[in-house]
C-alpha atoms as a printed R data frame, in Angstrom:
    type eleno elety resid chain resno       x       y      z
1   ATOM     1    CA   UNK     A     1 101.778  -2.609 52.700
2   ATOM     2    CA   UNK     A     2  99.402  -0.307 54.505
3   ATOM     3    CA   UNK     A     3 100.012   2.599 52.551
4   ATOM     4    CA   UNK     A     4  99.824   0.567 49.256
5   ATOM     5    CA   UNK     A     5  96.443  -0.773 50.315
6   ATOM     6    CA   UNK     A     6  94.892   2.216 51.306
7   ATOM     7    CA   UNK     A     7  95.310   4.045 47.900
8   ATOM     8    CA   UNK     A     8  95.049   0.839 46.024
9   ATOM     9    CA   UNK     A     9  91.351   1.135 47.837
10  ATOM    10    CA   UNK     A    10  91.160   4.352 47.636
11  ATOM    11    CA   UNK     A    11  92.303   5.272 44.008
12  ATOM    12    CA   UNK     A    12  92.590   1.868 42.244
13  ATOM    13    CA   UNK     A    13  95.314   0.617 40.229
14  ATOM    14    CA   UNK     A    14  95.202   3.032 37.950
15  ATOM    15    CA   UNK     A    15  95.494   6.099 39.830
16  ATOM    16    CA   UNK     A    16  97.777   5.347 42.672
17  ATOM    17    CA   UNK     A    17 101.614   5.391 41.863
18  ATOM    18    CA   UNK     A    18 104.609   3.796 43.202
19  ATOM    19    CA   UNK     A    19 105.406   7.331 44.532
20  ATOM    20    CA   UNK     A    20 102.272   8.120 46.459
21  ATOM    21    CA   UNK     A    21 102.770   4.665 48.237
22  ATOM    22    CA   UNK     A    22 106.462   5.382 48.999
23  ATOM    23    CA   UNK     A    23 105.204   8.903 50.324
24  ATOM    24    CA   UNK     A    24 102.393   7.560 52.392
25  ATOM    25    CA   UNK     A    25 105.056   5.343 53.733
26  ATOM    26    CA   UNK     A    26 107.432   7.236 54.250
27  ATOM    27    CA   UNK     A    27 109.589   5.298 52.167
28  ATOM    28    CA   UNK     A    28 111.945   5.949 49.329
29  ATOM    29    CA   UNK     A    29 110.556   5.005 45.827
30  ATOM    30    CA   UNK     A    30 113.656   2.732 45.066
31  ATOM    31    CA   UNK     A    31 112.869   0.663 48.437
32  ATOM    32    CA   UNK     A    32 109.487  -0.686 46.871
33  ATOM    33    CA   UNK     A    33 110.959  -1.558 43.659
34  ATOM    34    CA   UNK     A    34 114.012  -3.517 45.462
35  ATOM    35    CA   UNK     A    35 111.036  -5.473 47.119
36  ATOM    36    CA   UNK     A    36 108.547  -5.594 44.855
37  ATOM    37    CA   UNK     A    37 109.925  -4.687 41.773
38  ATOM    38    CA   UNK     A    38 107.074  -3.270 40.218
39  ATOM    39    CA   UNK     A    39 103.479  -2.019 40.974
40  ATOM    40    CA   UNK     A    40 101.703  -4.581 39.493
41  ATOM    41    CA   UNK     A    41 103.742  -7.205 42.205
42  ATOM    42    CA   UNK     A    42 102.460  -4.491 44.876
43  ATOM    43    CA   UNK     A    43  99.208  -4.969 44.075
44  ATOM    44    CA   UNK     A    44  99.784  -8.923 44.089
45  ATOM    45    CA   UNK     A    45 101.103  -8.157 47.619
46  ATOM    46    CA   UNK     A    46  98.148  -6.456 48.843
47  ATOM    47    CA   UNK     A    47  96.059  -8.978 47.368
48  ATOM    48    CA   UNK     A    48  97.863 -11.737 48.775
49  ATOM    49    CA   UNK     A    49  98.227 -10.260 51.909
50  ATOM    50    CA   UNK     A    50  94.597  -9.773 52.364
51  ATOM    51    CA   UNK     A    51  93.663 -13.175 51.325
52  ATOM    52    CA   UNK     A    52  95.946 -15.290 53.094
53  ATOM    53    CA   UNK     A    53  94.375 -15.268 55.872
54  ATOM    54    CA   UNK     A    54  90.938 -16.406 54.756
55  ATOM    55    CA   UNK     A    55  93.134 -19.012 52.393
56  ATOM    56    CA   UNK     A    56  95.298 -20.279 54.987
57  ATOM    57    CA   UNK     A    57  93.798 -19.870 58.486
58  ATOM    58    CA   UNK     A    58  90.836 -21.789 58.020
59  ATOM    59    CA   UNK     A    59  90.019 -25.237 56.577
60  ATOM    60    CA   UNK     A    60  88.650 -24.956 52.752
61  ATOM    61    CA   UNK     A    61  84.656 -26.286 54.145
62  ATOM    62    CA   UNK     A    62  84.783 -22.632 55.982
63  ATOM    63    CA   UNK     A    63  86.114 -20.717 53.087
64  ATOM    64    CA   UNK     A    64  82.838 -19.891 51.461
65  ATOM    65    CA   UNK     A    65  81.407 -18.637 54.991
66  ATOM    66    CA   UNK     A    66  84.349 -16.822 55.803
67  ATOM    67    CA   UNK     A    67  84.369 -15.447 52.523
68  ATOM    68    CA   UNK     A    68  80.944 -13.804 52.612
69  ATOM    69    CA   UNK     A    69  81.572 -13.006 56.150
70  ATOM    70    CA   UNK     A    70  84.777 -10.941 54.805
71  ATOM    71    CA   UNK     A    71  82.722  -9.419 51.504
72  ATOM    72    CA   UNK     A    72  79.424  -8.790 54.034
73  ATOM    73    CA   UNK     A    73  81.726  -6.673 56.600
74  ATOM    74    CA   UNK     A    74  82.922  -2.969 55.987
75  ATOM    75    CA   UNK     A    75  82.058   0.272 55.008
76  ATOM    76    CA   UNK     A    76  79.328   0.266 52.234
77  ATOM    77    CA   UNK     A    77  79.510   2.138 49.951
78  ATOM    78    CA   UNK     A    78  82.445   4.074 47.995
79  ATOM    79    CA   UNK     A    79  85.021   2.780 50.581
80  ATOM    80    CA   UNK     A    80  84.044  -0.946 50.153
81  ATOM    81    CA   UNK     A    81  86.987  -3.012 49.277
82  ATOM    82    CA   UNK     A    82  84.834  -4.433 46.314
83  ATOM    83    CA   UNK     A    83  84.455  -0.603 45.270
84  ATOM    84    CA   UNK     A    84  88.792  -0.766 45.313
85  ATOM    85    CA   UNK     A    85  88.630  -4.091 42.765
86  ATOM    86    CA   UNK     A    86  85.808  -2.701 40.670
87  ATOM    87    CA   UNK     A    87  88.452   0.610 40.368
88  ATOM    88    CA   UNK     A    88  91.243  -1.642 39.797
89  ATOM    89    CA   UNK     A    89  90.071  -3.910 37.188
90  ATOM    90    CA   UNK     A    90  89.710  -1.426 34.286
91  ATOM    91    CA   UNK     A    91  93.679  -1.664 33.934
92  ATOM    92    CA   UNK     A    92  94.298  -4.794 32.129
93  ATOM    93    CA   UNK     A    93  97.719  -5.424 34.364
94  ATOM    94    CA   UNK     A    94  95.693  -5.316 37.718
95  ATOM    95    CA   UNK     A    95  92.854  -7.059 36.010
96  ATOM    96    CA   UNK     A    96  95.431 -10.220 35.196
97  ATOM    97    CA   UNK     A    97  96.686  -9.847 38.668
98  ATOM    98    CA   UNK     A    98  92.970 -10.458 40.364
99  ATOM    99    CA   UNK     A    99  92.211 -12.987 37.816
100 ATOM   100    CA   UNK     A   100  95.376 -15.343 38.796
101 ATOM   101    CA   UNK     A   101  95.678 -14.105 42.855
102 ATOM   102    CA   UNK     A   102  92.222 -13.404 43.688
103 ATOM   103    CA   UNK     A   103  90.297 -16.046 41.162
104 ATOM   104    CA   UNK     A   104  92.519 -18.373 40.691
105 ATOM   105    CA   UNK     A   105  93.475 -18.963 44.225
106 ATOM   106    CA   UNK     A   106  90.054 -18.304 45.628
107 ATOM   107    CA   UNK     A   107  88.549 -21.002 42.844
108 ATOM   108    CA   UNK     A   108  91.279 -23.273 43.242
109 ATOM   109    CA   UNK     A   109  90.251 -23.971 47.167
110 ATOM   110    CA   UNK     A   110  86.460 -23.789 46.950
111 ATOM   111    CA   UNK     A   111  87.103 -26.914 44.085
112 ATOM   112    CA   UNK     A   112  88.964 -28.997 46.744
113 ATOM   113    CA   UNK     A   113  85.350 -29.097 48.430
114 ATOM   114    CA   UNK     A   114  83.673 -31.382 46.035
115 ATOM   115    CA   UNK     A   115  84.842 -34.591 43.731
116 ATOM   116    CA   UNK     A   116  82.493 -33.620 41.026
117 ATOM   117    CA   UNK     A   117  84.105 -33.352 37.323
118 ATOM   118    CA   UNK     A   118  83.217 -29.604 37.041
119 ATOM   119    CA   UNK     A   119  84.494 -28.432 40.007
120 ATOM   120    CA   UNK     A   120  86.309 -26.020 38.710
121 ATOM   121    CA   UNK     A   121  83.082 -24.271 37.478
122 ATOM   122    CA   UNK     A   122  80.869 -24.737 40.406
123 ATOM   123    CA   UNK     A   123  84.272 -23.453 42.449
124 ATOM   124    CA   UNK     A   124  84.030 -19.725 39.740
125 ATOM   125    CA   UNK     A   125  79.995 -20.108 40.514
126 ATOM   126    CA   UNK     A   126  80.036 -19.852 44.285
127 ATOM   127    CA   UNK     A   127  82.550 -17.170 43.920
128 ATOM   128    CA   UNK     A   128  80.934 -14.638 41.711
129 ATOM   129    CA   UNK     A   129  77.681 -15.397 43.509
130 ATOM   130    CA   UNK     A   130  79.572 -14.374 47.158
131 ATOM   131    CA   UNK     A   131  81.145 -11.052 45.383
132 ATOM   132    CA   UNK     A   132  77.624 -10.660 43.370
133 ATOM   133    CA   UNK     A   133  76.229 -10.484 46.680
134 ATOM   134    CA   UNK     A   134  78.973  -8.511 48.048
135 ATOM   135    CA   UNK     A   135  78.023  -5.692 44.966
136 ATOM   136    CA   UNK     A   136  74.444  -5.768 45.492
137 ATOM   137    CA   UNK     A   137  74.759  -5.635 49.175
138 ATOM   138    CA   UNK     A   138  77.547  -3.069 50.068
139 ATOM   139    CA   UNK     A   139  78.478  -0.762 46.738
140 ATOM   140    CA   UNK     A   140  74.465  -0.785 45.211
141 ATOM   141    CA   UNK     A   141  72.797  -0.537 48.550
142 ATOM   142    CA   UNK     A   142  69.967  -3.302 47.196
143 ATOM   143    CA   UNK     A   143  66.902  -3.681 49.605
144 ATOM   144    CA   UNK     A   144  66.484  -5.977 51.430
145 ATOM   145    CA   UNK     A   145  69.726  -7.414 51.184
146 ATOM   146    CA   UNK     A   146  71.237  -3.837 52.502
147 ATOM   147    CA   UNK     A   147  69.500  -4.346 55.978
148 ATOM   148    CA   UNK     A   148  69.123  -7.932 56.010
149 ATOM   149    CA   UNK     A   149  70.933  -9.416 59.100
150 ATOM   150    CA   UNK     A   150  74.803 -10.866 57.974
151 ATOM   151    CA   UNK     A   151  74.259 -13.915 59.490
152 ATOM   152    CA   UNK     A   152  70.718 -14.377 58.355
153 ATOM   153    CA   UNK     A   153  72.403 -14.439 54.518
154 ATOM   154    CA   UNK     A   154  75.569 -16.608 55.868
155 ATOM   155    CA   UNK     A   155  73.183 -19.060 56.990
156 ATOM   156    CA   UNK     A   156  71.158 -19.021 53.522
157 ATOM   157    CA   UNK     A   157  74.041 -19.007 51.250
158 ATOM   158    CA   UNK     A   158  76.095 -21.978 53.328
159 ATOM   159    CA   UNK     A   159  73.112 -24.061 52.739
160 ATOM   160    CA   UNK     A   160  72.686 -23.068 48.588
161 ATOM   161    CA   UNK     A   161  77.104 -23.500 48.275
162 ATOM   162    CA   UNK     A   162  76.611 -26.866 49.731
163 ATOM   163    CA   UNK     A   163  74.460 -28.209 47.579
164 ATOM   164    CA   UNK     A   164  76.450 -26.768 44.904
165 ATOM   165    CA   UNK     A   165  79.228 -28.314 45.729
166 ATOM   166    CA   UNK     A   166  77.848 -31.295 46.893
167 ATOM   167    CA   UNK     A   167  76.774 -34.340 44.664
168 ATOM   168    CA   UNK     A   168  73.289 -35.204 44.495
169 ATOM   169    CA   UNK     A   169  73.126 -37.515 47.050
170 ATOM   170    CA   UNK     A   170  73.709 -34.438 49.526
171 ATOM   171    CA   UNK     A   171  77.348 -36.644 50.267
172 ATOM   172    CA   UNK     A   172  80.716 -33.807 49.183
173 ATOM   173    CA   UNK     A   173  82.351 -35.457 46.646
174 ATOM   174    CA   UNK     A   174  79.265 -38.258 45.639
């Protein structure tokens, strides 16, 4: 899983192979396709892998912090691991993959934080506004957001997300 995410970062879907993973790894070829039986369920994996935590070690009303905490943090830059999904998502196979482990995962907790009838949609919002944020932040290098202290824009965007996802009457689920 290491190797597979590091080139997956690195490279992208489209450029790293099922043999350059089983190499890193020192790892025969057939081995990864016994276990993951392709390279599209590899990248799942990874994907998985790297989101299950945030999914499943913290309760859903810390998701969007954690989340932005998670796209804030790391190298900026080309070794960003929103540089690795922007690389990835030109390949229409990887593309599905992030759409249904990524979005569709990601969306389907942040809409278990409010009872309103669009959830769904104000769940999709607050995510592309975290990763927009992410982009601008860590891969564009946009003032002042580049500088601006992490927890100074945690702070900012928890307050903005609840709302969001908050009915009018300030009450989750009104």
């Amino acid at each position: 899983m290491h190797a597979a995410t590091e080139l997956f970062a690195g490279r992208g879907f489209d450029r790293t192979t099922v043999r350059d993973v089983a190499a890193r790894a020192e790892v025969n070829q057939a081995l990864l396709f016994r276990y993951f039986g392709s390279k599209q369920e590899l990248f799942a994996a990874v994907l998985n892998r790297s989101g299950a935590r945030l999914l499943d070690e913290h309760p859903a009303a810390e998701l969007p912090a954690r989340l932005l905490e998670a796209v804030l943090a790391g190298e900026r830059g080309a070794d960003h691991p929103l540089v690795a999904l922007l690389r990835s998502y030109t390949d229409e196979r990887a593309a599905q993959v992030l759409r249904e482990e990524l979005g569709g995962r990601y969306s389907a907790r942040l809409a278990e934080l409010t009872a309103e009838p669009d959830a769904e949609l104000r769940a999709d919002l607050v995510l592309a506004w975290l990763f927009g944020i992410g982009m601008l932040r860590s891969v564009l290098g946009k003032e002042p957001l580049t500088s601006a202290d992490p927890d100074s824009i945690v702070e900012h965007v928890s307050r903005s997300v609840a709302v969001l996802l908050e009915g009018a009457d300030g009450r989750a689920g009104s």
